[in-house]
N, C-alpha and C positions, 0 to 999 in steps of 0.2 A: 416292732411291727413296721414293714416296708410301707404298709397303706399310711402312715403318720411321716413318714418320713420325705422331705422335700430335698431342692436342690441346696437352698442356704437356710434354711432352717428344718424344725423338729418338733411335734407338738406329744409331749408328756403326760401322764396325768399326776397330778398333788402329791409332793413330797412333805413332809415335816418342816423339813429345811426352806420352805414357802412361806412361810408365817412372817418373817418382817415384811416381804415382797407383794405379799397381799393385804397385810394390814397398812401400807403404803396407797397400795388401789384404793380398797375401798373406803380408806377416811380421806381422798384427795374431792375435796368440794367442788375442783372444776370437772369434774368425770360424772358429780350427782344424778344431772341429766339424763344420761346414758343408760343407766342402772335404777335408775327409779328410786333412788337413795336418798333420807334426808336426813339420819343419823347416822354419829361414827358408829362403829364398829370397834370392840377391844380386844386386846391379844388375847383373853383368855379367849371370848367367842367365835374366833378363827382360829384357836389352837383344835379346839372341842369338832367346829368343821371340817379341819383337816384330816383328824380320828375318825370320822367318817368319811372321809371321801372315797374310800376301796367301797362303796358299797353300790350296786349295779346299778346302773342306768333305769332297769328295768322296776328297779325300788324308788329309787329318789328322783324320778323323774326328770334328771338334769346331769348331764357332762361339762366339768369345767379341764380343760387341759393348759399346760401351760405352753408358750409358745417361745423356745430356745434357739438362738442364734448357734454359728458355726463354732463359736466360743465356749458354747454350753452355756450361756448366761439367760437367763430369763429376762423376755423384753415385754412379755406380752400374757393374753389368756384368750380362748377361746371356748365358748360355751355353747351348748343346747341346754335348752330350756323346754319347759312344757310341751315333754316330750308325750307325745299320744301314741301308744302302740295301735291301739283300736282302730284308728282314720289314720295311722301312720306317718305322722307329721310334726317337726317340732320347730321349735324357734329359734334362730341362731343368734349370738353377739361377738363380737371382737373387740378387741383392745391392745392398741400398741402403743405402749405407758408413754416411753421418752419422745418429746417430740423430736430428737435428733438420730431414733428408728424407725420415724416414717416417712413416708414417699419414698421406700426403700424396695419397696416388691414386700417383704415380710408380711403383711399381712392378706396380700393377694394368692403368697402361696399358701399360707394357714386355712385360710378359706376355702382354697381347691382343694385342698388335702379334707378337713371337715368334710365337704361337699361328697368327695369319693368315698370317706369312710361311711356318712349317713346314708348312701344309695346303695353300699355294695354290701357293707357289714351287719348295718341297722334293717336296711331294704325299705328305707324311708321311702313315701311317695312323695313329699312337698318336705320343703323348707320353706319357712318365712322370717320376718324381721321387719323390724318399727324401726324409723328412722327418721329424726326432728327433721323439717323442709331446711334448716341452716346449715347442716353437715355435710356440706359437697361432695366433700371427699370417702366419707360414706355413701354415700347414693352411688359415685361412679365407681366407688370398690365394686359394689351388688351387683348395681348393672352391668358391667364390665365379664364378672361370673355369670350373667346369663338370669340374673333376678328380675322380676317385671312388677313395676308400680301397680297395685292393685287399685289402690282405694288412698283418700288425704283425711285422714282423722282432722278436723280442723278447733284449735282451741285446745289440744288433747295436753301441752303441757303447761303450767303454771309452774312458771319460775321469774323471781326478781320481779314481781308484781304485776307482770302479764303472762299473756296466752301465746302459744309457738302450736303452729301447726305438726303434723306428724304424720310419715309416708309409710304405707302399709305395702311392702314388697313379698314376692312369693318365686320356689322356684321349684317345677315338677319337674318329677323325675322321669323323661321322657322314654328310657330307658328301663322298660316294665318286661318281666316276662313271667 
């Protein structure tokens, strides 16, 4: 599909062949934040995820894609989440695992590709996305694409014995007809 396809990267959906690569993600402690995670995760229950993941958008209310370099290698994932068809709007996240893959563009073009697929394909009216105040480099991703600080959830995360503030960004799809 051309709408998924960028200039140095490629966003996929869930192959088999995904299961160390995401059992990698989601037991990596310092990403917990991110994901709202505070248990591992084991191969078999990302095996069983993966056995479902052909199944539509429109069922499981959530897209996870994987996000592959020029090399064909997986660096990353990109997701909709709590997806509403009704008010037409879902949630987005990103993740680019290595830190020796980011500040590479990689996830800025993952995100404009989402972005065009959500508007043109889905006919989404809004995206949105939570974002702790400490993630710079998340905030100027968003903003950068056109996302606008809504609202500061304050105290919204507990980790490591205190409270972290948390930015509520949004992005309509100006482009209605």
């Amino acid at each position: 599909m051309l709408t998924l396809k960028g200039e140095h990267i490629y966003l996929r959906a869930l192959e088999p062949e995904d299961l160390e690569f995401i059992h990698q993600i989601e037991n990596d402690e310092t990403i917990w934040e991110i994901s709202n995670t505070i248990t591992p995760y084991s191969k078999y229950l990302i095996k069983q995820y993966l056995e479902n993941a052909y199944k539509d958008i429109y069922e499981v209310k959530q897209l996870r894609l994987v996000i592959c370099n020029d090399a064909d290698t997986a660096i990353g994932m990109i997701d909709l989440f709590d997806f509403d068809i009704k008010n037409k709007r879902a949630g987005i996240g990103i993740l680019v695992k290595s830190e020796t893959d980011r500040q590479k563009g990689y996830g800025k073009e993952a995100l404009k590709l989402l972005i065009k697929y959500s508007f043109k394909h889905l006919d989404l009216h809004q995206l949105y996305c939570n974002i702790s105040e400490e993630n710079r480099a998340s905030l100027n991703l968003f903003k950068n694409q056109g996302f606008e600080e809504i609202g500061l959830k304050k105290d919204w995360i507990y980790l490591n014995g205190s409270y972290k503030n948390e930015y509520l960004l949004q992005l309509i799809n100006t482009n209605v007809h």
